[in-house]
SELUMZA-970902 format. One line per field, with one value per residue: residue in one letter; y, x, z of N, C-alpha, C in turn. Coordinates in Angstrom, 2 decimals, decimal comma, padded with zeros to 5 digits. Example, Ala and Ser with C-alpha at 12.3 -4.5 7.8 and 13.67 -1.06 7.14 Angstrom:
SELUMZA-970902
resn = A  S
n.Y = -005,69  -002,25
n.X = 013,19  012,85
n.Z = 007,80  007,08
ca.Y = -004,50  -001,06
ca.X = 012,30  013,67
ca.Z = 007,80  007,14
c.Y = -003,30  000,03
c.X = 013,20  012,90
c.Z = 007,80  007,87
//
This chain:
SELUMZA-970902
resn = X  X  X  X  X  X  X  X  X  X  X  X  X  X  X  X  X  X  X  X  X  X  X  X  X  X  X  X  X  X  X  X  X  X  X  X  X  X  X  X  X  X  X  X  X  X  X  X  X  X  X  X  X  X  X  X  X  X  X  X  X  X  X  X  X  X  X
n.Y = 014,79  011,55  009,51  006,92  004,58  002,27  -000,58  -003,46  -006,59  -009,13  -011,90  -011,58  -008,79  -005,20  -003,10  -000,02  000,84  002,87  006,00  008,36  007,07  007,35  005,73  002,21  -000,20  -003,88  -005,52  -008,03  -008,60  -007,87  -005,37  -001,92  000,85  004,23  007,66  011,03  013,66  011,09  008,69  005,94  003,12  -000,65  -003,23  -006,55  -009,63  -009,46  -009,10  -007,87  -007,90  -006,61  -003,94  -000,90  001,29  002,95  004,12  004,67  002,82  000,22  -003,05  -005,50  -007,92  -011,10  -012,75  -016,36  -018,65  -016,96  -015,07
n.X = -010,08  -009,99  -012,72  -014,21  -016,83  -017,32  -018,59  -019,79  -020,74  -023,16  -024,48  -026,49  -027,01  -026,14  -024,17  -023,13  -020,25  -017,81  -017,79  -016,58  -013,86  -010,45  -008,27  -007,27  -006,04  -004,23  -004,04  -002,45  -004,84  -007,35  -009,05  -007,76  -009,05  -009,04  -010,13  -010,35  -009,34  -010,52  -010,16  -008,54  -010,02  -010,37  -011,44  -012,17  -010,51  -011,51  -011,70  -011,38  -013,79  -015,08  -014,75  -016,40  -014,76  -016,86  -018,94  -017,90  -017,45  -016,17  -016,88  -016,39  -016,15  -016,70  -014,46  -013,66  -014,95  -015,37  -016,97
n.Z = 009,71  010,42  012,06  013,99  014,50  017,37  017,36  019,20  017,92  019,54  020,02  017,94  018,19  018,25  019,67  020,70  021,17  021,59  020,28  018,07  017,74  017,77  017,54  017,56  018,58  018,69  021,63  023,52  025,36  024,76  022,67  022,47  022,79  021,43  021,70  021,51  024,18  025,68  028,11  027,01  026,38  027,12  025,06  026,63  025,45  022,52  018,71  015,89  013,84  011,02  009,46  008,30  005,99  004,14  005,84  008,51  010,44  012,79  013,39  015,97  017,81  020,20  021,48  020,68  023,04  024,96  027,96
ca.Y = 013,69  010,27  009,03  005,60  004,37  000,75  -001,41  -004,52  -007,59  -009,92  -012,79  -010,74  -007,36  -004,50  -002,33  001,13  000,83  003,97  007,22  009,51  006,73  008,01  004,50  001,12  -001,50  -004,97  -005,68  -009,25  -008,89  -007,53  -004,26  -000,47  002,00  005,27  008,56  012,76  013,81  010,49  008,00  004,42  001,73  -001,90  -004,55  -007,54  -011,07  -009,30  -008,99  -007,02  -008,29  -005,96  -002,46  -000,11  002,87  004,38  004,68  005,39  001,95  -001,14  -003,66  -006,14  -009,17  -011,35  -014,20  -017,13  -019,57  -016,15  -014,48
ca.X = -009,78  -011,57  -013,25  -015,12  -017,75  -016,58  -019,58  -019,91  -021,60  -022,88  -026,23  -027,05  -027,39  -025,14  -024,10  -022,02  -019,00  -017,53  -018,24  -015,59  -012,63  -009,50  -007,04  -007,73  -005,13  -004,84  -003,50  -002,56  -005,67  -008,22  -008,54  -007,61  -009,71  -008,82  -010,88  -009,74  -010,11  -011,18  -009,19  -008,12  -010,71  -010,11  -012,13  -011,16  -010,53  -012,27  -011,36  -012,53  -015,00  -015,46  -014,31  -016,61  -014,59  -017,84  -019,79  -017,19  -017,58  -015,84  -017,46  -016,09  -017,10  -015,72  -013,50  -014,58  -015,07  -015,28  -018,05
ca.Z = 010,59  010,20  013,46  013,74  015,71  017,38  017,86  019,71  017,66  019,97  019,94  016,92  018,42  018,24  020,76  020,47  022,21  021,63  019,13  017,91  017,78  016,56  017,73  017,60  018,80  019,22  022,36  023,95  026,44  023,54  021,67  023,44  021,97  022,34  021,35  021,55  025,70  027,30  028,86  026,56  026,79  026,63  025,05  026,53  024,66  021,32  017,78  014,71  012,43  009,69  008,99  006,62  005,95  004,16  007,27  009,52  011,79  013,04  014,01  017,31  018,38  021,39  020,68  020,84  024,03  025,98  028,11
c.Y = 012,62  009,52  008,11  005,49  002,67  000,55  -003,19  -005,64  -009,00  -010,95  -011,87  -009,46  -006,85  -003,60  -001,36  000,91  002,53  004,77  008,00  008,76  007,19  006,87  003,44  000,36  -002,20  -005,00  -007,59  -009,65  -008,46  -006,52  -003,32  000,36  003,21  006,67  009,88  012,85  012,68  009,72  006,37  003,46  000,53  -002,60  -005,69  -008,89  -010,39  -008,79  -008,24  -008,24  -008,40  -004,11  -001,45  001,54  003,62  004,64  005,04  004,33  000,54  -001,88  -005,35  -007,50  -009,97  -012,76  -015,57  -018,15  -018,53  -015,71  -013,24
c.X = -010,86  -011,43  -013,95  -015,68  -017,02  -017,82  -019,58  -021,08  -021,97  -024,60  -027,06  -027,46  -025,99  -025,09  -022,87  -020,83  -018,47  -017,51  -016,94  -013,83  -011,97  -008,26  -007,60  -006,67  -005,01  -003,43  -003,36  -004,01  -007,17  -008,14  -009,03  -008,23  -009,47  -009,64  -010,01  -010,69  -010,47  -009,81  -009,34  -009,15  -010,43  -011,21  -011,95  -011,91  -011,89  -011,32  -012,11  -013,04  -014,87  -015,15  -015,25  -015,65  -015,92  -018,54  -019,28  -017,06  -016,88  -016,03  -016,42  -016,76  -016,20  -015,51  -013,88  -014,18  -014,61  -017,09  -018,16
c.Z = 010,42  010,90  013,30  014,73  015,54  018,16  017,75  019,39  018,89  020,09  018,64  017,28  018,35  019,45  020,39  021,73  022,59  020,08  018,70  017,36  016,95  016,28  017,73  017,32  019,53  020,28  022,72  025,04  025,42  022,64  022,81  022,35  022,76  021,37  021,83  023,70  026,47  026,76  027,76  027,00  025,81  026,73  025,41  025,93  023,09  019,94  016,51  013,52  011,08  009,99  007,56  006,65  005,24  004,83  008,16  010,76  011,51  013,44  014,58  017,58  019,45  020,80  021,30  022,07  025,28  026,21  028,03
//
């Protein structure tokens, strides 16, 4: 199974959002991340970046003329 970490670019820092992801879709309100056992979290008003599949991470950032 291949799980991603979804981290949150933002003022030039990163931040882990969530570990283990197994879903990642874009919704009209931002992106629903969903992982094995917990409950669906939404990013809201954010979009993906960059994707490495060889590290296992996607990196997020928030769209623009949001806080």
């Amino acid at each position: 199974m291949c799980q991603m970490s979804i981290v949150l670019e933002q003022d030039g820092k990163e931040e882990l959002i969530q570990e283990n992801a197994t879903l990642l879709e874009v919704t009209k309100d931002g992106l629903m991340v969903s992982a094995l056992f917990e409950e669906p979290r939404l990013i809201p008003k954010a979009s993906v970046r960059a994707i490495d599949f060889l590290h296992g991470k996607v990196t997020v950032t928030k769209t623009k003329g949001t806080v």
